[in-house]
N, C-alpha and C positions, 0 to 999 in steps of 0.2 A: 762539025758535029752539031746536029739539032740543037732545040732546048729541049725535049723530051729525054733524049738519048743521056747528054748533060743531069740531066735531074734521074736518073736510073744509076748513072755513076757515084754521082756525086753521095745516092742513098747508101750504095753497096760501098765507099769507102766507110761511110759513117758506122753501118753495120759492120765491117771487118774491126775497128777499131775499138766499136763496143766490146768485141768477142775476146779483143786483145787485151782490153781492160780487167773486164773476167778472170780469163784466163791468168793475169798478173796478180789479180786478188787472193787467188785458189795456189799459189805457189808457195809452198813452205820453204820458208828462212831460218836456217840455224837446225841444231840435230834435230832427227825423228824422235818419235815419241818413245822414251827409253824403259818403259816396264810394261812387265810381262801382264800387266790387269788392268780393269776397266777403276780410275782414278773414284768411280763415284760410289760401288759398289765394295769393291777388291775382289771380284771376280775372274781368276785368272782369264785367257783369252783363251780360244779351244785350238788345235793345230785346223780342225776341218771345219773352222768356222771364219768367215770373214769379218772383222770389228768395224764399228760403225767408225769412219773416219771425221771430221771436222779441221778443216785450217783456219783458225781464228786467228785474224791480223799477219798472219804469215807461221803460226806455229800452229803443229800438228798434235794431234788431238785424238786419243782413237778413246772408244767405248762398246761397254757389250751391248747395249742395243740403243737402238730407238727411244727409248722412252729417258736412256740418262741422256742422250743428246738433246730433248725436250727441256731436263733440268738447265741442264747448263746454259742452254740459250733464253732460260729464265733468270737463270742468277750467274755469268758467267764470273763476276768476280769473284765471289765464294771457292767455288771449283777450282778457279786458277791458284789459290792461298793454298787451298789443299794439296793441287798439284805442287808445286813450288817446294813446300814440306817434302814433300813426298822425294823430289828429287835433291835436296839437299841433305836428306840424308843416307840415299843412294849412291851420289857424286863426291861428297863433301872430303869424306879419308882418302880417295883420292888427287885432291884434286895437289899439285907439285908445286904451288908458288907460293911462297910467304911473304913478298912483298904485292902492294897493291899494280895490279896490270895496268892502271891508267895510270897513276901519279907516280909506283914507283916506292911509297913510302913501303917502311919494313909494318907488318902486321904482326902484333904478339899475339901468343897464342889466349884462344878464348877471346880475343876482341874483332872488330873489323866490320865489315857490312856482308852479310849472306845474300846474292844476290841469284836471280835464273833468269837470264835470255834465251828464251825459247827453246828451253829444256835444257839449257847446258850450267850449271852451279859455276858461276865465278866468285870469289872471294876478293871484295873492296876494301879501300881502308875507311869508303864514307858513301854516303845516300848518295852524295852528290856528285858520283862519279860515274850514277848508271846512265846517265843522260850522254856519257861520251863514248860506252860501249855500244850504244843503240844509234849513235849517230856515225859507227863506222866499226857494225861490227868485224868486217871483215878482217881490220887489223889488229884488234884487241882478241878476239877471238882466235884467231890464227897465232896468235901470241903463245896464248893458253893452247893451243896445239902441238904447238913447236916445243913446250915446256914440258908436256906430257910426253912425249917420244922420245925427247932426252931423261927423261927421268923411269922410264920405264922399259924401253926398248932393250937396254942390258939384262934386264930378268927375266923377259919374255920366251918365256917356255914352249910354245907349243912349237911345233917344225914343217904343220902341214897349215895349209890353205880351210880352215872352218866351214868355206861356204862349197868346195869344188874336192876337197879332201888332198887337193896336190900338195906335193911336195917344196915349201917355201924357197924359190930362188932357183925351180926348175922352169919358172918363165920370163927370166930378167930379177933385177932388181924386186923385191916385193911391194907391194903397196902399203903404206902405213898411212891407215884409219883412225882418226879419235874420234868415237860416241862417246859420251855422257863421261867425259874424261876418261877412258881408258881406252890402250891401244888395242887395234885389231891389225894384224898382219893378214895381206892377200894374195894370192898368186896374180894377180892383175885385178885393172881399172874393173875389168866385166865384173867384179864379183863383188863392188862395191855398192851396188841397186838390192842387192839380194839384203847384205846388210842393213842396209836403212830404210827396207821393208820391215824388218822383223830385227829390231839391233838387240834385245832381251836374251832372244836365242843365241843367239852367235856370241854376246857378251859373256854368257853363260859357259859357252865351249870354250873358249880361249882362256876363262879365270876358272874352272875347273869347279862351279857353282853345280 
């Protein structure tokens, strides 16, 4: 191989890897964005309109236009306070643990730490136990998943599929979904993208909101 040839390559891995970077930036971590409104407004969202989306640091972010996503990229902390509120007390009477998911300790009621990882309300016994959710949320959160389905799945009312309208268990096993702490039963894997496009609406069908 030349060195021209060589230095052509060598640019278009660089370039791929850029793109992959990107790409890894723009990827949301932890639930979609669980209400039905634009956080900065309270603008509900229109069915025949698309919301302005944002992923900051891996969390999803949607708003009704252009000019809140201006705010926010002005003052993102503020916004994130407000969201946070927003969803702890959306998630919160849901949420099925009373002891702390990292430590373990029992939590009385009215005490503890309100915390939200990228949109999802966990309940700590202390500040300093959000640093061990975020450094693996995979298992702490999956905790708090696992605690939701057992704590909810015996009352679970509906019989059909929310997103396909099938009938639950006429495709296998069904699928069980936790958004913003509550379960979502599905007729299959395919119908879990439709969810975590729009989890408000389908939250909504299944808790009879």
């Amino acid at each position: 191989m030349n060195a021209k040839r060589f230095g052509l390559l060598a640019l278009a891995l660089v370039l791929v890897a850029g793109s992959s970077a990107a790409f890894a930036a723009d990827e949301v971590k932890g639930d979609p964005y669980p209400l039905d409104h634009c956080v900065m407004t309270g603008k509900q969202f229109a069915e025949d309109a698309e919301p302005v989306v944002v992923v900051h640091e891996g969390r999803e972010i949607k708003f009704c236009c252009n000019g809140c996503k201006g705010k926010f990229e002005a003052d993102p902390a503020a916004v994130l306070s407000k969201l946070d509120g927003e969803i702890v007390e959306q998630q919160k009477d849901k949420y099925p643990l009373n002891t702390c998911v990292v430590s373990g300790k029992e939590i009385a009621e009215g005490e503890g730490n309100d915390y939200v990882y990228n949109n999802r309300y966990v309940k700590l016994c202390c500040a300093g136990c959000e640093s061990k959710v975020e450094g693996d949320p995979a298992k702490y959160i999956g905790e708090v998943d696992a605690a939701v389905i057992k704590a909810q799945e015996g009352s679970y009312a509906s019989k059909t599929c929310p997103v396909s309208g099938e009938e639950l268990g006429s495709m296998g096993e069904p699928v069980k979904l936790v958004v913003a702490n509550q379960l979502v039963e599905l007729c299959c894997k395919g119908c879990t993208k439709k969810v975590k496009s729009n989890p408000a609406k389908y939250l909504s069908m299944v808790s009879g909101e």
